[in-house]
C-alpha positions as CSV (number, residue, x, y, z in Angstrom):
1,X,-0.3,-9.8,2.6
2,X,-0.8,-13.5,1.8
3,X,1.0,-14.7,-1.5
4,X,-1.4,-15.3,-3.9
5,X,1.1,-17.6,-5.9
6,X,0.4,-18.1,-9.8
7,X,-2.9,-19.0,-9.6
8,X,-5.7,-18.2,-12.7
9,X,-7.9,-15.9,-10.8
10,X,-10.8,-14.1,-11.1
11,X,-11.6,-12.7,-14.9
12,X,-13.0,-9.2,-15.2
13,X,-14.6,-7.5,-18.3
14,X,-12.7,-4.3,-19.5
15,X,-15.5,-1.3,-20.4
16,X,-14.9,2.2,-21.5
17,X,-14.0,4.4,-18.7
18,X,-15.1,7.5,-20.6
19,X,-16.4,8.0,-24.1
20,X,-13.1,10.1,-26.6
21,X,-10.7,8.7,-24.6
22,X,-8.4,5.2,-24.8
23,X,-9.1,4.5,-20.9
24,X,-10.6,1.4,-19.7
25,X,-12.4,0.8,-16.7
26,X,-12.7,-3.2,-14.9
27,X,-14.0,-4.2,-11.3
28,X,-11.9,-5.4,-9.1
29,X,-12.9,-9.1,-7.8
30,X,-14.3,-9.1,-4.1
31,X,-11.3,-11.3,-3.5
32,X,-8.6,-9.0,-4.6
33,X,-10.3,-6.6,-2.4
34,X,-10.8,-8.7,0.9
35,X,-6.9,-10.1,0.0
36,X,-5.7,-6.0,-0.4
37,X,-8.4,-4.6,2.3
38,X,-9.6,-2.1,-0.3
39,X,-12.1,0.8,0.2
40,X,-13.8,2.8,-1.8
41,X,-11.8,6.0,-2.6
42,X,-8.2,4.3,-1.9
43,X,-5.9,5.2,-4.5
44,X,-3.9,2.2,-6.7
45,X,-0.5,2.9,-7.7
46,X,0.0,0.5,-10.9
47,X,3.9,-0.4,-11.7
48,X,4.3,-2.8,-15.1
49,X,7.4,-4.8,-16.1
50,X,8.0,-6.5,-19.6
51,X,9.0,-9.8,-18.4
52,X,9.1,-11.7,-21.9
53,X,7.0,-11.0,-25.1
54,X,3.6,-11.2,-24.3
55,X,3.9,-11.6,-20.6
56,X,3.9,-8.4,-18.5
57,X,3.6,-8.4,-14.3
58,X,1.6,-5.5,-13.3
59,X,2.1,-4.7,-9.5
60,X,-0.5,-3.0,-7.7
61,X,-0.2,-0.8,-4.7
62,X,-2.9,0.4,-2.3
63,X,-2.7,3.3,-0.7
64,X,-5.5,5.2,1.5
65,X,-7.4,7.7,0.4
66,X,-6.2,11.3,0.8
67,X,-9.2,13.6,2.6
């Protein structure tokens, strides 16, 4: 995968996932998904790491969708 570097990006708008609970729910930009070769029903593994106060990476990891 190419190395996207420390680029801005694309922005996304954060939306309830569900009403009664705290999840959130985003799109994914058509770039992340052309760069990551995304489908619909592949599963995201998400891994954060507290770098410094008010700066966290957040890895994410494709993996296919199970059947």
């Amino acid at each position: 995968m190419k190395d996207m570097g420390r680029n801005k990006g694309d922005r996304t708008k954060l939306g309830s996932a569900k009403t009664k609970t705290d999840s959130l729910r985003t799109t994914v930009p058509s770039s992340i998904v052309r760069q990551m070769k995304l489908n619909a029903g592949d599963q995201l593994e998400w891994q954060i790491e507290s770098l410094n106060p008010g700066i966290i990476k957040v890895s994410v990891i494709r993996s296919e969708k199970n059947d």
